[in-house]
C-alpha positions in Angstrom: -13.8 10.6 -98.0 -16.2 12.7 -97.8 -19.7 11.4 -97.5 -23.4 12.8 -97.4 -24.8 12.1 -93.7 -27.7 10.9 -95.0 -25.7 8.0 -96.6 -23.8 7.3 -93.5 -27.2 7.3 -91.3 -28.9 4.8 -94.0 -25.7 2.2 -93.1 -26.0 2.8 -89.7 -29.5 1.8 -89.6 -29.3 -0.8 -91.6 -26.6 -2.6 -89.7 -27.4 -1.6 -86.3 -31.0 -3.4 -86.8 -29.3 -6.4 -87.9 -26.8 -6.3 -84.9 -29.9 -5.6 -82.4 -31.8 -8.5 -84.4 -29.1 -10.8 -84.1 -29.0 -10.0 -80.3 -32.1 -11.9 -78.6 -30.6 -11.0 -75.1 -30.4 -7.1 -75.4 -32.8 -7.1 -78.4 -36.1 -6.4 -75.7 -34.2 -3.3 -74.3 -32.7 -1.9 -77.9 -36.6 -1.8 -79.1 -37.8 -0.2 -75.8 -35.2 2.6 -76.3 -36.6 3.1 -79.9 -39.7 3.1 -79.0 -38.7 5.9 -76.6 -36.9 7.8 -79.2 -39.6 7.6 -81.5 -41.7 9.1 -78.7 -39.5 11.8 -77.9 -38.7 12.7 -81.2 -42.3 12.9 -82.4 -42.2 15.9 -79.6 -39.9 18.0 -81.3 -40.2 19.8 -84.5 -36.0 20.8 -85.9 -35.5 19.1 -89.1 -32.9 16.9 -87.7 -34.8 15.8 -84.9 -36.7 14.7 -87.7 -34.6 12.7 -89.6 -33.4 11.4 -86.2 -37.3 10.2 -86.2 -36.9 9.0 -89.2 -33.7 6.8 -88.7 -35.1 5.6 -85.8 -38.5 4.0 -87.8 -36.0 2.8 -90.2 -34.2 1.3 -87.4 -37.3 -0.4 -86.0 -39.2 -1.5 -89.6 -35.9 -3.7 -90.0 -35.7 -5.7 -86.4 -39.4 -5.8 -86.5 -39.6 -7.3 -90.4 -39.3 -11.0 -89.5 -41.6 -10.7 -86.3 -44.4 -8.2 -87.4 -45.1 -7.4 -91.3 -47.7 -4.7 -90.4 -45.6 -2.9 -88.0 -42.3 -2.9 -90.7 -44.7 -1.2 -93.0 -46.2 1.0 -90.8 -42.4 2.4 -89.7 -41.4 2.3 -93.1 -44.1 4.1 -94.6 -43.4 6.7 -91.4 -40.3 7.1 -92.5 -40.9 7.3 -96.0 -43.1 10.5 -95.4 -40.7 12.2 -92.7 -38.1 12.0 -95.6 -40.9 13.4 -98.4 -41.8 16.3 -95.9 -37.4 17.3 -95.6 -37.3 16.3 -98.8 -34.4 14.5 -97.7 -32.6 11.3 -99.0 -32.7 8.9 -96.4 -35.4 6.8 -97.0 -34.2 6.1 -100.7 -30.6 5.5 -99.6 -31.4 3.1 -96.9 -34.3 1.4 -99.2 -31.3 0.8 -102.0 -29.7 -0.7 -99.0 -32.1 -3.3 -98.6 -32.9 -3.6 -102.0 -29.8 -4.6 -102.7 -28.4 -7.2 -99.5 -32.0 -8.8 -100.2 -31.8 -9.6 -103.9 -28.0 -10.7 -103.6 -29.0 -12.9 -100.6 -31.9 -14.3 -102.7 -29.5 -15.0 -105.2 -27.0 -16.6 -103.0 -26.8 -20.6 -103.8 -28.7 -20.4 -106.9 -25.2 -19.5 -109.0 -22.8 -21.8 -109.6 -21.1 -18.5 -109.6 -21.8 -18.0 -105.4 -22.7 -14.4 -105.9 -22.1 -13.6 -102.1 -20.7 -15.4 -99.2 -23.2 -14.7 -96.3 -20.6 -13.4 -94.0 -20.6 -10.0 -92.8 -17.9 -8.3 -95.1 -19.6 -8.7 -98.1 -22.6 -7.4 -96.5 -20.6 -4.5 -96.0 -19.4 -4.3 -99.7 -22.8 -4.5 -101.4 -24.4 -2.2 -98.6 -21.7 0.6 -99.5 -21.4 -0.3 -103.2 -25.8 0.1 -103.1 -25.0 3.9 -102.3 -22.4 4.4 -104.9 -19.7 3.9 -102.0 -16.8 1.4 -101.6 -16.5 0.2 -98.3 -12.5 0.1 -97.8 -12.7 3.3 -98.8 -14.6 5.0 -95.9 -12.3 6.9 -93.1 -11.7 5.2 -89.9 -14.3 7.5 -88.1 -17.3 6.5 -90.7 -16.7 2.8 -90.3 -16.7 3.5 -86.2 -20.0 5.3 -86.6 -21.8 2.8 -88.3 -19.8 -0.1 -86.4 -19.3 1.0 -82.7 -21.7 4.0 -82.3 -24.3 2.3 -79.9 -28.1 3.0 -79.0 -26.4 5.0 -75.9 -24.8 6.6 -77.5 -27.0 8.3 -80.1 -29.4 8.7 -77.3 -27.1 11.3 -75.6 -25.5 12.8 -78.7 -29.6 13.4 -79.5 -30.3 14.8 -76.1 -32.7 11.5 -75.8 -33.2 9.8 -72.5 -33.6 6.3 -71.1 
């Protein structure tokens, strides 16, 4: 299936901050590493070093949204204009993300109808179905990317260091 980067990135964020939130033991050393690529990225001036600085504040709004309200906005809003200035997607997509796994978790309980299971599958569903996408439906390699792909990883595919 094929799939604009943009909406693959906005899952990845989105779930990789949840995975790095849900961590307390690795979560200290996941935020130093995006507080390094933030800094390292802000150094260089490609467009897809760019959005990489953009994914990253998305990335760090989304661990930091429970701990530090002004600091989520402050990455958000960074993001936000990064994406204005490419005039790229990103922002929107992962923001319909959000948007989305927040009102159907808001929602969850109040239904006699259960509208989601908190599990992580149906995470997955309405995270995919929030960009038009169906979940089952992406290839083996998108589901790896946004599931396996770690901090390290991206770091070195970037040209980042640690």
């Amino acid at each position: 299936m094929d799939i604009e980067t943009e909406k693959l990135l906005a899952l990845k964020a989105f779930f990789l901050a949840h995975k790095i939130y849900d961590n307390s033991v690795s979560k200290p050393t996941a935020m130093n590493m995006i507080d390094l690529a933030i800094a390292q990225l802000k150094q260089r001036a490609t467009a897809k070093d760019k959005l990489n600085l953009a994914f990253y504040h998305l990335v760090r709004s989304e661990v930091a949204r429970d701990l530090d309200q002004n600091a989520a906005v402050i990455d958000r809003k960074a993001a936000q204009l990064i994406c204005n200035e490419l005039d790229n997607p990103l922002y929107d997509y992962y923001m319909k993300i959000e948007s989305a796994v927040v009102i159907k978790k808001s929602l969850h309980g109040i239904s006699t109808l259960n509208i989601v299971d908190e599990g992580e599958i149906p995470h997955r569903d309405i995270a995919a179905n929030a960009l038009d996408l169906v979940w089952r439906k992406l290839s083996y390699e998108q589901i790896d990317f946004i599931d396996h792909t770690t901090l390290a990883q991206l770091f070195d595919e970037q040209g980042l260091t640690y």
